[in-house]
C-alpha positions in Angstrom: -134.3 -177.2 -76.5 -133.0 -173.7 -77.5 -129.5 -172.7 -77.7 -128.2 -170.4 -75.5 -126.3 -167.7 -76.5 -123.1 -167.1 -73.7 -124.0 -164.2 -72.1 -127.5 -165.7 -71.7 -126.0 -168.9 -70.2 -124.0 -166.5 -68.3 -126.8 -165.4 -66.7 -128.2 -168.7 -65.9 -125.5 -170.1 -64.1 -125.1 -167.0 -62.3 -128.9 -167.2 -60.9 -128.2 -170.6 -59.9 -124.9 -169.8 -58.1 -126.8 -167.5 -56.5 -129.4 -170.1 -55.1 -126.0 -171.9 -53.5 -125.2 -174.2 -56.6 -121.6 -174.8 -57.2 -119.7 -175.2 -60.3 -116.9 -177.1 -60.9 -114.6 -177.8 -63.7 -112.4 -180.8 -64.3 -112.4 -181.3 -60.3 -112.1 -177.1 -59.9 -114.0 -175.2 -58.2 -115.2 -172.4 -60.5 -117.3 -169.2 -61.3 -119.6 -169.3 -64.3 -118.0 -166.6 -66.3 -114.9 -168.8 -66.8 -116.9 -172.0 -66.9 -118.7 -169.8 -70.3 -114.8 -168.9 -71.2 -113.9 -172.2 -71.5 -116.7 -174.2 -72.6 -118.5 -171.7 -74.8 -115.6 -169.5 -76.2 -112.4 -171.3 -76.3 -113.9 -174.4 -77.5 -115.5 -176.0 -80.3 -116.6 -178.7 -78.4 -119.9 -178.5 -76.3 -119.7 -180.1 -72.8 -122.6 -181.7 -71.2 -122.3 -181.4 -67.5 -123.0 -183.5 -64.5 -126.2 -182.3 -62.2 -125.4 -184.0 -59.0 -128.2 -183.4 -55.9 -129.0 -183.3 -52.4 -131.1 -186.1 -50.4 -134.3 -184.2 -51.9 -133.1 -184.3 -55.0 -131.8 -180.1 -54.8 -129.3 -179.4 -57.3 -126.2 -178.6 -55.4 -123.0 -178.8 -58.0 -122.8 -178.6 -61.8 -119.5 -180.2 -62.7 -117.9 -180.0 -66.3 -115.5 -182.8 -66.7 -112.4 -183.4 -69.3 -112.5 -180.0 -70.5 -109.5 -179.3 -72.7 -107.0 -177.0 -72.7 -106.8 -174.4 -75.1 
């Protein structure tokens, strides 16, 4: 699987928002710019997140749990 760069990941999440999927870290609602910020940026770390679906299996949230603090 390829890397993606932030502002392509950016993008990405942004496409998806757009198709009504939410993000959420740590429990927060949030937009994807700062989900990039603070998973991508500000951390070393990379963060695997939860895809969590619908009935007919539609993605619906994208949740990034026990991200740190910077």
């Amino acid at each position: 699987m390829e890397t993606l760069k932030p502002e392509r990941w950016e993008r990405l999440l942004a496409e998806m928002e757009k198709d009504g999927v939410s993000f959420y870290i740590n429990g927060k609602r949030s937009r994807p710019r700062e989900i990039i910020h603070k998973c991508c940026v500000c951390e070393k770390a990379v963060y695997m997140p939860d895809f969590v679906t619908d009935e007919a299996g539609k993605l619906q949230e994208v949740r990034y749990d026990e991200v740190k603090r910077w």
